[in-house]
N, C-alpha and C positions, 0 to 999 in steps of 0.2 A: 349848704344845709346838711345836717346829717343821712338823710336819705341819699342826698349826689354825695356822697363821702361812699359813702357804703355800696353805692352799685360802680363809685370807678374802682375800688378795690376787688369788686367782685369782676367788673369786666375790664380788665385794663388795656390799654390800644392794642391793636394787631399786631405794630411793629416793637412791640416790647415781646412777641412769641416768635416771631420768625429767628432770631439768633437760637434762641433755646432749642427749638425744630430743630436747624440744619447742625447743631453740635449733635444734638440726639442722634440724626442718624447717619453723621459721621463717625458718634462712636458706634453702633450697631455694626453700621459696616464694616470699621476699622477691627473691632472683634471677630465678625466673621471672617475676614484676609486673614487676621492672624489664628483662628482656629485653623481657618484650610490649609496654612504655611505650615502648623503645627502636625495634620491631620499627612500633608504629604513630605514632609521629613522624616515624619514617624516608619511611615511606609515605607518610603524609598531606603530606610535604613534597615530595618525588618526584613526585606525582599532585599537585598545586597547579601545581608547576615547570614540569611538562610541559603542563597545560591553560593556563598563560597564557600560553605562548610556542605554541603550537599553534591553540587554538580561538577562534575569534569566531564567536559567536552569532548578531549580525548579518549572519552571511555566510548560513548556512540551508544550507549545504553537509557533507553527512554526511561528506566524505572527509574533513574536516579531522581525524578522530578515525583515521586510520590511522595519524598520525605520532606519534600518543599511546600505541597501540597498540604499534608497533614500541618506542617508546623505554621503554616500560612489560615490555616483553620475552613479546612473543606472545599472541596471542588468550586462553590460557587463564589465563596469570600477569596481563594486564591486565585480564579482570573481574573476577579476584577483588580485583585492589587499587584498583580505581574501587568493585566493590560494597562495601570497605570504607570507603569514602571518603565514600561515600553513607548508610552507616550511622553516622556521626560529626556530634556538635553542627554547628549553621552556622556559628558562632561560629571554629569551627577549619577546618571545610571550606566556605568560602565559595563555589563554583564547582559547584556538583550539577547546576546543569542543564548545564553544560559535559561532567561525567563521565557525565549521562545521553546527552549526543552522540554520543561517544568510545565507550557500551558499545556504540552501533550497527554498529561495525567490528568488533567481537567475536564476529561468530556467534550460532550457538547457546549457546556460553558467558557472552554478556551477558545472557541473556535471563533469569535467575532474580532479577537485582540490579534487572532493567529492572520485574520482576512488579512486587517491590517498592517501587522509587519511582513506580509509580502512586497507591501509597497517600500519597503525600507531601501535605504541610497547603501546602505551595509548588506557585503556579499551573505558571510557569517547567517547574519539576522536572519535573511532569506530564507535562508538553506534551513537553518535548522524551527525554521518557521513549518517549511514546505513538509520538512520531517519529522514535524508534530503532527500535521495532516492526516500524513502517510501511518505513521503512527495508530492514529485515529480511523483511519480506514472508511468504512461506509456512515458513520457517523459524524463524519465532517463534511457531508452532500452539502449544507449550505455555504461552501468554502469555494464549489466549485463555480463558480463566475467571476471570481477574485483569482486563483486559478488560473484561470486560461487569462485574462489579463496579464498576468505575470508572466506567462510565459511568450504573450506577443510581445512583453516588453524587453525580458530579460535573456530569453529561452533557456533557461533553467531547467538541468536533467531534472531537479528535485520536484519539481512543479507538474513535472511529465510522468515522477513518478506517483506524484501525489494522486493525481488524477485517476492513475490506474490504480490502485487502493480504493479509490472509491468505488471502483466499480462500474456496474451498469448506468448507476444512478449519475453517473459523468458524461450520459451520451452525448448530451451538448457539447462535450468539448470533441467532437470525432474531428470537427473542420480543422480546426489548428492543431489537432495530432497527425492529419495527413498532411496537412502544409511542415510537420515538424519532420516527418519521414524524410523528407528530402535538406534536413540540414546539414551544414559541412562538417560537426563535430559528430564523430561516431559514437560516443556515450551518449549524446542527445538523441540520435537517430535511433538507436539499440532500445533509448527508453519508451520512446515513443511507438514503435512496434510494438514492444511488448503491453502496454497500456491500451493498446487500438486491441487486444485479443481478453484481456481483461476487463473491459470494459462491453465488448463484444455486440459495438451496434453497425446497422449502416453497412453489411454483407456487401452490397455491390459494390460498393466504392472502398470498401477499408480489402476484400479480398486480392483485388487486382492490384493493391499499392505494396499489399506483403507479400505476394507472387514477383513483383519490383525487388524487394527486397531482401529473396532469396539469391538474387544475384551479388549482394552486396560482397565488396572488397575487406569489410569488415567481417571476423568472426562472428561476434558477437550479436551483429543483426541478423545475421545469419541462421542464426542460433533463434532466438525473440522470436523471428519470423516465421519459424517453421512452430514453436511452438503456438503463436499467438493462429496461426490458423488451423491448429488442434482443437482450439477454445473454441472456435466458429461452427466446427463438428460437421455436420450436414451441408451447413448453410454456404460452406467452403469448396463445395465439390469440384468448381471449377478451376479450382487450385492445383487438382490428380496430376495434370501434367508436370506442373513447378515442381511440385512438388514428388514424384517421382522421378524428374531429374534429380532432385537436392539428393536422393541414395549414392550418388557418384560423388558426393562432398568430399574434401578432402582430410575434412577434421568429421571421426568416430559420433561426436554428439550432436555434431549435426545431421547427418547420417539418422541417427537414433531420433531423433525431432520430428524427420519428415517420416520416417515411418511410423511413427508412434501418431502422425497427424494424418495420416493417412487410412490408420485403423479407425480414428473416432469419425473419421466421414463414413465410414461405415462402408455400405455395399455401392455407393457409386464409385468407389476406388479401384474396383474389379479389376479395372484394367491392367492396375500396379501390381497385381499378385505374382506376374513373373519375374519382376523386380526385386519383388517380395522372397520370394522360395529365393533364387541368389543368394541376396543377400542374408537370409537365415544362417550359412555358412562361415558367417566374420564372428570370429574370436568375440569380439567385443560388442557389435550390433546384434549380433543373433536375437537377442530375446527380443528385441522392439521390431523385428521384423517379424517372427513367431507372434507375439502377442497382436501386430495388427492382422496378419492373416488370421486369427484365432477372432478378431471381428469382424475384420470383411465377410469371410466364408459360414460365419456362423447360419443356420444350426450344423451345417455340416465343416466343423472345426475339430473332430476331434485330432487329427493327426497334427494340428498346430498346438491344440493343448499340450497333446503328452510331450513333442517337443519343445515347447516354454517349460514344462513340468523336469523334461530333461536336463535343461538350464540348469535349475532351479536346484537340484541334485547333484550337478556337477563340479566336486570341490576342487578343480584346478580354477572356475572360473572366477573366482572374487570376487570384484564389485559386484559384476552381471549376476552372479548368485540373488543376489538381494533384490534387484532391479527385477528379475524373470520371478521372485517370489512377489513381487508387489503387485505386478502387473496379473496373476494370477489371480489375486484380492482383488483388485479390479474390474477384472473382467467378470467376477460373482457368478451365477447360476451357470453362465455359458462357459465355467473351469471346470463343470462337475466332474471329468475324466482324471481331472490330477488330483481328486480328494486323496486316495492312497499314498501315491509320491508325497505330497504334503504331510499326512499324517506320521510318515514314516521320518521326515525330517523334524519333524513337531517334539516325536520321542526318542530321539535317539540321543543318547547325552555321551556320545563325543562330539556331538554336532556345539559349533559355540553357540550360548545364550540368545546371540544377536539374530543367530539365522533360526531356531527352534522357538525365540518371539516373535522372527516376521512371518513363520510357517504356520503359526498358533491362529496369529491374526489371520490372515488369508482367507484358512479354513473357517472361521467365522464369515467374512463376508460372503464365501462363497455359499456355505449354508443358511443365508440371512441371518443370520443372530449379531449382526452387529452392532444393532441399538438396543440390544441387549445387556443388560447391565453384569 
């Protein structure tokens, strides 16, 4: 009848929609794979283009990765297309440690892409992952759990040093910077010192590992160590001994480490002051044993000021010239005795530029005006 005419055209079986259905959204799909093919070709060519006309590697200059940044279209749209770029074969994405550069200019928005190419099977990627980080400094605190991963896996100096860039905010990682003190590579041991004094948690147990460590055969931790328990200050005092031994060092800046670490403990160092006066006498340590006397003995410091101030005035001594004007700045209220001496270096113009702007400066700190515009 015309009525059953009319409603099988309006309803017609099920199985005459199921083919149409699954074409339908076979092509839906099949558009969307080829959008996203289209969407990460585009990309991965974009971010190739931009990192080989912007970055070299060999330059070790983070800035180069701002102009990757800009041409990739702002902090937040360039990690996300460097961290895809980073999760693509190598095959297609040849340049990862290039884009792990370039995420260093990113912010806080590199830093989730930056997590993950730590985990990378590529040395390169690492490294210059760890030295976006580092880079990035206390702004990459959520980097560090990923971090200390990397470095039980890999022990990587960069990861060691990434951590100390961040700072306090790293204390978590103090357990596997002590377990890293005792590694057999002296770059890694060197970094990991100095990151335990930057970071500066965990007194008990980080003090007596780098008091360890001023016996090391290495320079260089040697060096870390006596600084990184400058950074501890007070909290270090138990160190007085080690580190009045370390004045006996055989290399000049080590020497200048332990006393320079020995003034910021302040007055439990007492004991070191005749080590101290000694030493005042070396061509080349003098001022850092002057300037830590000048804190130990404070308020009764002046005969350590006027000789730091002597230093300081003294144009046979060269570098030490600069080094006894800093530490001057430094010391602020408690230099008041060398404002003259300074002042007189500040105006004198046969004095060079370098030393009459570090004497300028000084004299600011030491008069408070230094947040002064």
């Amino acid at each position: 009848s015309p009525q059953a005419m009319t409603a099988a055209y309006i309803s017609p079986p099920l199985r005459t929609w199921r083919p149409m259905v699954v074409w339908t959204c076979l092509l839906v799909a099949g558009l969307a794979l080829g959008a996203m093919v289209v969407f990460l070709c585009t990309t991965v060519l974009s971010v190739n283009r931009s990192l080989e006309g912007n970055v070299d590697l060999g330059d070790g200059n983070w800035s180069q990765g701002e102009e990757v940044v800009k041409e990739l279209g702002g902090q937040g749209r360039a990690a996300r297309k460097l961290g895809l770029y980073l999760a693509m074969p190598e095959k297609v994405a040849p340049r990862k440690a290039e884009a792990a550069l370039a995420l260093g200019c990113c912010g806080r928005h590199g830093v989730p892409a930056l997590c993950r190419a730590l985990g990378s099977a590529n040395e390169d990627t690492r490294g210059f992952a760890a030295g976006s980080l580092t880079h990035l400094g206390p702004e990459a605190t959520d980097a560090v759990p990923a971090l200390i991963q990397a470095l039980r896996n890999h022990k990587d100096e960069w990861a060691v040093e990434a951590l100390g860039a961040i700072g306090p905010a790293a204390s978590s990682a103090t357990d596997v910077l002590l377990e890293t003190c005792r590694e057999a590579d002296p770059g890694v041991r060197s970094a990991a010192v100095a990151a335990l004094g930057s970071i500066g948690a965990d007194a008990d147990r980080a003090v007596p590992a780098l008091c360890a460590a001023l016996k090391d055969d290495d320079d260089l931790v040697r060096l870390n160590a006596a600084c990184s328990l400058g950074e501890y200050g007070a909290a270090a005092a138990k160190a007085v001994p080690a580190l009045t031994a370390a004045l006996q060092d055989s290399r000049p800046d080590v020497k200048s480490a332990a006393a320079l670490a020995l003034g910021h403990i302040g007055r439990a160092a007492r004991g070191s002051v005749p080590a101290l006066e000694k030493l005042m006498r070396h061509y080349e340590v003098g001022y850092a044993a002057a300037a830590a006397l000048a804190r130990i003995c404070a308020p009764d410091n002046r005969k350590y000021v006027e000789a730091l101030a002597g230093i300081a005035g003294d144009k046979r001594r060269g570098g030490s010239r600069l080094e006894a004007i800093a530490e001057l700045g430094e010391l602020g209220k408690m230099a008041a005795a060398a404002v003259p001496h300074l002042t007189r270096i500040a105006g004198d113009r046969r004095e060079d530029e370098l030393y009459r702007d570090a004497a300028a400066e000084a004299l600011k700190k030491i008069r408070g005006e230094e947040s002064k515009p």
